[in-house]
C-alpha positions as CSV (number, residue, x, y, z in Angstrom):
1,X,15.2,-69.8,-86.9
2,X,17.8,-67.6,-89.2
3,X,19.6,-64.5,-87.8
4,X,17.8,-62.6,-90.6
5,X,14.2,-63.8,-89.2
6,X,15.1,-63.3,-85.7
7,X,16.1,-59.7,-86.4
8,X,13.1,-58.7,-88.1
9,X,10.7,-59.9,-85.3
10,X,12.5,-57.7,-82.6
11,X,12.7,-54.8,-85.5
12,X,8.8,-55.2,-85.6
13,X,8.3,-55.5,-81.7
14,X,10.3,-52.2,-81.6
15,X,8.2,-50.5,-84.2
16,X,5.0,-51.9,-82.4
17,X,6.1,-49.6,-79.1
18,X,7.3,-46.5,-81.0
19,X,3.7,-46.9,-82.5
20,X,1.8,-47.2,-79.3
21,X,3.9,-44.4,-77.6
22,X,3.2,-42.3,-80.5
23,X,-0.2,-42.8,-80.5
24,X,-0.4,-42.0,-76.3
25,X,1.2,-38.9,-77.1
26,X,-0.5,-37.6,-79.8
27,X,-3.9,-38.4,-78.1
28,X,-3.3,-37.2,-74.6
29,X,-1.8,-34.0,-76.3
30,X,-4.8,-33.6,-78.6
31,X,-7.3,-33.9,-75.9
32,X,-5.3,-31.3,-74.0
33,X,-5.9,-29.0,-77.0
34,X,-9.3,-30.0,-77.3
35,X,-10.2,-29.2,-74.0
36,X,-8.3,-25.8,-74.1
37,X,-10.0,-24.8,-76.9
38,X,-13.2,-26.4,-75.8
39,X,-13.1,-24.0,-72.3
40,X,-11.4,-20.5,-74.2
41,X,-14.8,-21.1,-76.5
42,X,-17.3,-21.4,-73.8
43,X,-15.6,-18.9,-71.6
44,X,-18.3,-16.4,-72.5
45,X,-20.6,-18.9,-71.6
46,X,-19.7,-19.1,-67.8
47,X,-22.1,-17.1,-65.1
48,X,-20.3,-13.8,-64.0
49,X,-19.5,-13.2,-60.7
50,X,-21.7,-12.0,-58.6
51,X,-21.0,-7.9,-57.6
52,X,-20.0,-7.6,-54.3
53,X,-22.9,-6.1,-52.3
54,X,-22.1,-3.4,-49.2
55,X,-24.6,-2.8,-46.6
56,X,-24.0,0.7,-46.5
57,X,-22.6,3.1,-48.8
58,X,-19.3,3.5,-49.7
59,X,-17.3,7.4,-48.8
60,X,-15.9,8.9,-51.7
61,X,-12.5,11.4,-51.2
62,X,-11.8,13.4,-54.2
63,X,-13.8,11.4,-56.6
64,X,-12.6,7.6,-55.0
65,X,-14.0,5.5,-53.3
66,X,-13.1,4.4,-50.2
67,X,-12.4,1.0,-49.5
68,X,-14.1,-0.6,-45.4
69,X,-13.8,-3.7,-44.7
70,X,-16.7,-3.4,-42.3
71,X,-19.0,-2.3,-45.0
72,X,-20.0,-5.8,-45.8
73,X,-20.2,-6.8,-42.2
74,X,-24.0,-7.1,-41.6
75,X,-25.3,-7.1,-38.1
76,X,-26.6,-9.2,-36.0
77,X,-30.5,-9.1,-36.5
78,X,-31.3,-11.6,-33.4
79,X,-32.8,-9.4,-30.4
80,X,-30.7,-9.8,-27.1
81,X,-32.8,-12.7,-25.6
82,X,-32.3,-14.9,-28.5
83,X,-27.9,-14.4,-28.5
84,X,-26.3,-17.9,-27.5
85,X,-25.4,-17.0,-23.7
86,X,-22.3,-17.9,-22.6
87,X,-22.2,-20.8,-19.4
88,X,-19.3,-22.2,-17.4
89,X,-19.6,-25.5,-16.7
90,X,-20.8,-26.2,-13.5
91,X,-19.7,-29.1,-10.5
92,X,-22.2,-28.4,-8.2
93,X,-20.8,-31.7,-6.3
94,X,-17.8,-33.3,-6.8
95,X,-17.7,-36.5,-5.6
96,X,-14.2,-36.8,-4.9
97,X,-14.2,-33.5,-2.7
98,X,-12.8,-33.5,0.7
99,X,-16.0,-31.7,2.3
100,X,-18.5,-34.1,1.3
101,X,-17.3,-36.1,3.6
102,X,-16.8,-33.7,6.5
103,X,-19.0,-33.8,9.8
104,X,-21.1,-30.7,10.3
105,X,-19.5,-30.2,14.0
106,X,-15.7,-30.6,13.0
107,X,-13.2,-28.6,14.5
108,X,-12.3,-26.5,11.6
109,X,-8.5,-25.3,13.5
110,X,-7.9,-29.5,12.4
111,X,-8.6,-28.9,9.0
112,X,-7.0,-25.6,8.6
113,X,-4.3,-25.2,11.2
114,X,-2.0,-22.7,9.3
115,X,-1.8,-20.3,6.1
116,X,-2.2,-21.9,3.0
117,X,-3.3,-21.4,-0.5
118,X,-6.7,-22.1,-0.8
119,X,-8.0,-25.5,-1.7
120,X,-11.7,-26.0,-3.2
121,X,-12.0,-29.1,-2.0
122,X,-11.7,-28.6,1.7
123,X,-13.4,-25.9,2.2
124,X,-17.2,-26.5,2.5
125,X,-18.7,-22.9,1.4
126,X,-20.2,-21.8,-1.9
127,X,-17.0,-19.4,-2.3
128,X,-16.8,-17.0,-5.9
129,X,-14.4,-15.0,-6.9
130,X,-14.0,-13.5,-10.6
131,X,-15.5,-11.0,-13.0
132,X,-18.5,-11.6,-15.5
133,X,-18.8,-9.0,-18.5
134,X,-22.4,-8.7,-18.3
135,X,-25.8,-10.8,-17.3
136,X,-25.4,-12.8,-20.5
137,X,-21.6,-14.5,-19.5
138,X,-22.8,-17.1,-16.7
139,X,-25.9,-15.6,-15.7
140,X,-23.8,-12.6,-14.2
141,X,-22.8,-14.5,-11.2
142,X,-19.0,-14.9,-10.5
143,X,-17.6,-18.3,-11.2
144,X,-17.1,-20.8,-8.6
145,X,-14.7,-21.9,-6.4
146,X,-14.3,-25.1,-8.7
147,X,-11.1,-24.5,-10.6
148,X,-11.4,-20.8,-9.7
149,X,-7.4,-19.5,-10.2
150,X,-8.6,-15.7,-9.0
151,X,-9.0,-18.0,-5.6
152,X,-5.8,-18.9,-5.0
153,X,-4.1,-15.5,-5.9
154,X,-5.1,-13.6,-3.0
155,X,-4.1,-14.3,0.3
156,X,-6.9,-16.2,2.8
157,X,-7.6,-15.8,6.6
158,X,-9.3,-19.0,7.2
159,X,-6.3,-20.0,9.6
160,X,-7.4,-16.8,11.9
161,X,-11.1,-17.6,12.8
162,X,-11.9,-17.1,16.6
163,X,-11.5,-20.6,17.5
164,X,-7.9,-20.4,15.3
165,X,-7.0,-17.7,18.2
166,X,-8.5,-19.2,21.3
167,X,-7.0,-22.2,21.0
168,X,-3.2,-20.7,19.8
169,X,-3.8,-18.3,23.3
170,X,-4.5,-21.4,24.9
171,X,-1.6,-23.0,23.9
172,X,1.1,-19.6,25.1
173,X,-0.8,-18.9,28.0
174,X,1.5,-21.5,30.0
175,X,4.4,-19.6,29.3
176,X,2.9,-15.8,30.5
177,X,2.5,-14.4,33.5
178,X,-1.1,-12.8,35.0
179,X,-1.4,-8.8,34.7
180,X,-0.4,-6.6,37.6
181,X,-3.2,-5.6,39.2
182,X,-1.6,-2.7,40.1
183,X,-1.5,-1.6,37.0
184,X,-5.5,-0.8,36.2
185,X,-4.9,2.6,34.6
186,X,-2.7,3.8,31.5
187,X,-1.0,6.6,34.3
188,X,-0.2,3.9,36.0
189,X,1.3,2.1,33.0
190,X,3.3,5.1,32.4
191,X,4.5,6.0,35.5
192,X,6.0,2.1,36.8
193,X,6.9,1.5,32.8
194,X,7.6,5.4,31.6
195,X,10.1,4.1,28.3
196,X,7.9,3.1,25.2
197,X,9.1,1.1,22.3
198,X,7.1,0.7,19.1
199,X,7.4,-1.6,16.3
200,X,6.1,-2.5,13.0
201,X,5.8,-5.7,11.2
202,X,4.5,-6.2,7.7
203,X,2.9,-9.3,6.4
204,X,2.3,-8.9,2.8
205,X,2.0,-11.7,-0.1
206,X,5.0,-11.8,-1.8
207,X,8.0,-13.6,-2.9
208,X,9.9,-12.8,0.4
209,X,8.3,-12.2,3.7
210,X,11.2,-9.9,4.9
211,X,10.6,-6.2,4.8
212,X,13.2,-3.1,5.7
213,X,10.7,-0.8,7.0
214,X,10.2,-4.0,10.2
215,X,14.1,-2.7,11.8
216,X,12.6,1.1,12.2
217,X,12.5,1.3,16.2
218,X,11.0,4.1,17.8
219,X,11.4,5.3,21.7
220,X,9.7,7.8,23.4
221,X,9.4,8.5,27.0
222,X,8.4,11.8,28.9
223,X,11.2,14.1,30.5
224,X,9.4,14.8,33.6
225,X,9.6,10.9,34.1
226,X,13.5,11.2,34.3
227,X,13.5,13.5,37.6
228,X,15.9,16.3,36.3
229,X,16.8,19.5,37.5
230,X,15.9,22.9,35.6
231,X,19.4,23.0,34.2
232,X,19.7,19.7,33.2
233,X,16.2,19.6,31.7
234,X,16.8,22.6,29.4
235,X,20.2,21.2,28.3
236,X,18.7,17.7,27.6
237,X,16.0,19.3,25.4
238,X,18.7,21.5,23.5
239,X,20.5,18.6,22.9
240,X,17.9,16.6,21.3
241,X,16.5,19.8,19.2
242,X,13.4,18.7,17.0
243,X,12.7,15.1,18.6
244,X,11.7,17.0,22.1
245,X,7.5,17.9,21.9
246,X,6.4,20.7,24.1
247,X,3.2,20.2,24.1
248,X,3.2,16.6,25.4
249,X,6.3,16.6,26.9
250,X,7.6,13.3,25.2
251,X,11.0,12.9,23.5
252,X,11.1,10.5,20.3
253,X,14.1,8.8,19.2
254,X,13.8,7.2,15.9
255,X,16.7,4.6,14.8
256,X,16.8,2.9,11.8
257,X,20.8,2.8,10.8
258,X,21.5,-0.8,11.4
259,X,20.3,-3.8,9.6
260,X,18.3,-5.5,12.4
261,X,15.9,-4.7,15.0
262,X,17.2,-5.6,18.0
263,X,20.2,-3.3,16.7
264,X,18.5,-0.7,16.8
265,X,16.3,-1.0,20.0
266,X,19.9,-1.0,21.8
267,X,20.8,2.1,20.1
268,X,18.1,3.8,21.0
269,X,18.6,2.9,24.3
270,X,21.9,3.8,24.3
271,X,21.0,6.9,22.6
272,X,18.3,7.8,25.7
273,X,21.4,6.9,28.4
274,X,23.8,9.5,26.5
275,X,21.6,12.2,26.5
276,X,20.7,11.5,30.6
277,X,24.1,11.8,31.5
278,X,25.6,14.3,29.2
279,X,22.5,16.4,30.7
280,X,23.5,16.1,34.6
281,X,27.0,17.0,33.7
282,X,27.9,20.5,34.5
283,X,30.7,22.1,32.1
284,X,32.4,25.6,33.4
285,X,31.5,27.3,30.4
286,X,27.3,26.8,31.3
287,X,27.8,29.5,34.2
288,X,28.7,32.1,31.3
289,X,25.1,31.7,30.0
290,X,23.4,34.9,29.1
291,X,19.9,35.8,28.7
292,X,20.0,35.1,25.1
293,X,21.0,31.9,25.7
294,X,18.4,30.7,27.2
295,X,15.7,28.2,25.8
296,X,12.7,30.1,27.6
297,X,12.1,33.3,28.7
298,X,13.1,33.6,33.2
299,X,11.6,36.8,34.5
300,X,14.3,36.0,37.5
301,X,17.3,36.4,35.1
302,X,16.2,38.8,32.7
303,X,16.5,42.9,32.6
304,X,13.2,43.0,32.6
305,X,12.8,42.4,36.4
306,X,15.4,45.1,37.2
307,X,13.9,47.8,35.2
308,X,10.4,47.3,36.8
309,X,11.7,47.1,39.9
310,X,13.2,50.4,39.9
311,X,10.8,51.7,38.6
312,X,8.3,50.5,41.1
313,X,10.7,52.1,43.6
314,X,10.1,55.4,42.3
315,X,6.6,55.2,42.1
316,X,5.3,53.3,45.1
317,X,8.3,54.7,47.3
318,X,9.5,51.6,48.2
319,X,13.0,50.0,49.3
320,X,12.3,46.7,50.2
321,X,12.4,44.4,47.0
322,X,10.9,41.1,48.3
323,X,8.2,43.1,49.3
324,X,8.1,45.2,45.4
325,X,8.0,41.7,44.2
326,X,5.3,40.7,45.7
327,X,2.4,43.7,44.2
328,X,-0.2,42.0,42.3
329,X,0.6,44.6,39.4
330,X,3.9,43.2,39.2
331,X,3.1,39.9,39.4
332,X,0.2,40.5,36.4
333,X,3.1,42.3,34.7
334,X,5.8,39.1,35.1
335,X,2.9,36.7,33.7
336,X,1.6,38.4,30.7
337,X,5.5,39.0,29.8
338,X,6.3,35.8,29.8
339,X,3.6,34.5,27.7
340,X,4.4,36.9,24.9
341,X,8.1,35.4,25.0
342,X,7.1,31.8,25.5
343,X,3.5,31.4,24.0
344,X,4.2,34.4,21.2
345,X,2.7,37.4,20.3
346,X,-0.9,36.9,19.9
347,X,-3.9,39.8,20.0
348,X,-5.0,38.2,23.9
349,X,-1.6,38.5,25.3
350,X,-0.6,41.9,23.7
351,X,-3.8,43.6,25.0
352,X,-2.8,41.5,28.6
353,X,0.3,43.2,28.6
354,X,-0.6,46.7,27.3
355,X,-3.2,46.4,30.2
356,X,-0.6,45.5,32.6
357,X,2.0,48.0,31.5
358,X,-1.1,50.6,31.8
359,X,-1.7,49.9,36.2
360,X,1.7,49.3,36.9
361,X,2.6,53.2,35.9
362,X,-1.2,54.3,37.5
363,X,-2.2,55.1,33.6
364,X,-5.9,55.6,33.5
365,X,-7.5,55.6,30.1
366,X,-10.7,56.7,29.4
């Protein structure tokens, strides 16, 4: 075959696939037009979209309308009993369960010896725990112990059942000794054991079982158990101002400086044996005490005692002071003073002492 021959073949191969492409193009691109013009002539032709219907009327504000999404929300037409209740699914048995295999008469201090979270499967009662909104969530019963979470949260006492404690008292009673029976009354109690010591401890569930408030030690013990004199009981109660009580005769000593316990049950005790002995020591300057010194009102160091008595002198003509002591209008007198300066002023003791003031001058009133 010629050059010339063999060049027009491939010139008419080529022309052949500009033709087809050609072709492709102008087709596909004449269909695309037909089919745009086809569907902007039969737009009018399409259904219009349905309006959107509101249940309830729509508010209007100046002239607009306001817009609610909730207006197109329609309610629930179904009466209560026919709602879809809400259930938990239920194991009334699992098989795999630690207490369907346990014996009815099992000693439950083997099974539960100490404080633990608690654990579904070994413990053989129908347990609930939880909160249900109403009667339609689970039948408004709480859900069972099966995966119950609210279970484990709280704290258990299944380790402190009576047999839990018999058998743990069992166990220490080796290493205590039997009650005095001596001691069969609480005066008893306090008089062979007159210091008392009170503690606290706090068991709480938390992250650390450690608490401050546990090193707070208190003491108290009663003054009349320490066998001091006059003097040395009023300067013992001076000294520990606010922690002495009158009316039960008990002095408190609260510690709670250092960082342990037993820290401060040895300060407190060394407090108590400060106080004793600073108490029986005499100082010169105590014999320049005065009347206003004292804690309590003495009718044998006070003024009081020396006015009446001369006045007594002059009216009952008598010398002898023993024996001016001794009247029973002086001794009325001395009393119902004494209780206005120790007991305070009250209406029974002023009209006491108005009516002893009254016979010990003879003062008759109608």
């Amino acid at each position: 075959m010629s050059l010339v021959s063999k060049f027009s073949r491939a010139q008419s191969s080529i022309f052949t696939i500009n033709t087809c492409v050609v072709n492709t193009f102008f087709s596909s691109h004449l269909n695309t037009k037909f089919y745009s013009t086809e569907s902007a002539e039969n737009a009018d032709e399409r259904p219009a979209k349905k309006e959107r219907v509101f249940f309830r009327e729509q508010d209007e504000v100046d002239g607009f309308k306001v817009f609610d999404v909730y207006m197109n929300k329609k309610k629930d037409e179904r009466s209560f009993d026919q709602r879809v209740k809400r259930t938990y699914p239920r194991v009334q048995r699992d098989r795999f369960a630690r207490y369907n295999r346990m014996p009815i008469d099992q000693d439950w201090t083997n099974v539960w010896p100490t404080a633990s979270p608690f654990k579904q499967t070994a413990v053989p009662l129908p347990v609930r725990q939880g909160f249900v909104k109403n009667m339609i969530e689970n039948d408004g019963l709480p859900p069972e112990k099966y995966a119950n979470v609210e279970l484990i949260k709280i704290p258990n006492f299944l380790h402190l059942t009576p047999p839990h404690i018999k058998k743990q008292c069992g166990a220490i009673k080796k290493f205590c000794t039997p009650w005095p029976k001596e001691l069969k009354t609480d005066e008893d109690c306090e008089k062979n054991f007159p210091i008392e010591i009170t503690t606290s401890t706090y068991i709480y569930d938390g992250p650390s079982v450690r608490d401050d408030r546990a090193r707070v030690v208190k003491l108290q013990i009663k003054l009349s158990s320490l066998n001091l004199d006059k003097r040395s009981n009023d300067k013992l109660i001076k000294l520990a101002e606010d922690r002495y009580d009158p009316a039960t005769d008990t002095l408190t000593l609260i510690t709670d400086r250092c960082p342990y316990r037993r820290q401060n049950e040895d300060y407190a005790n060394y407090l108590l044996t400060t106080l004793y002995y600073e108490s029986k020591q005499c100082e010169d300057w105590e014999s320049e005490i005065t009347e206003d010194d004292m804690r309590t009102f003495e009718w044998e160091k006070s003024k009081s005692k020396e006015n009446i008595l001369n006045t007594i002198r002059n009216i009952e003509k008598i010398e002898d002071e023993t024996q001016a002591v001794n009247l029973k209008q002086v001794k009325t007198y001395q009393n119902n003073l004494s209780k206005i300066f120790n007991e305070g002023e009250t209406d029974t003791n002023i009209l006491q002492y108005k009516q002893s003031v009254l016979n010990l001058l003879k003062i008759k009133t109608a």
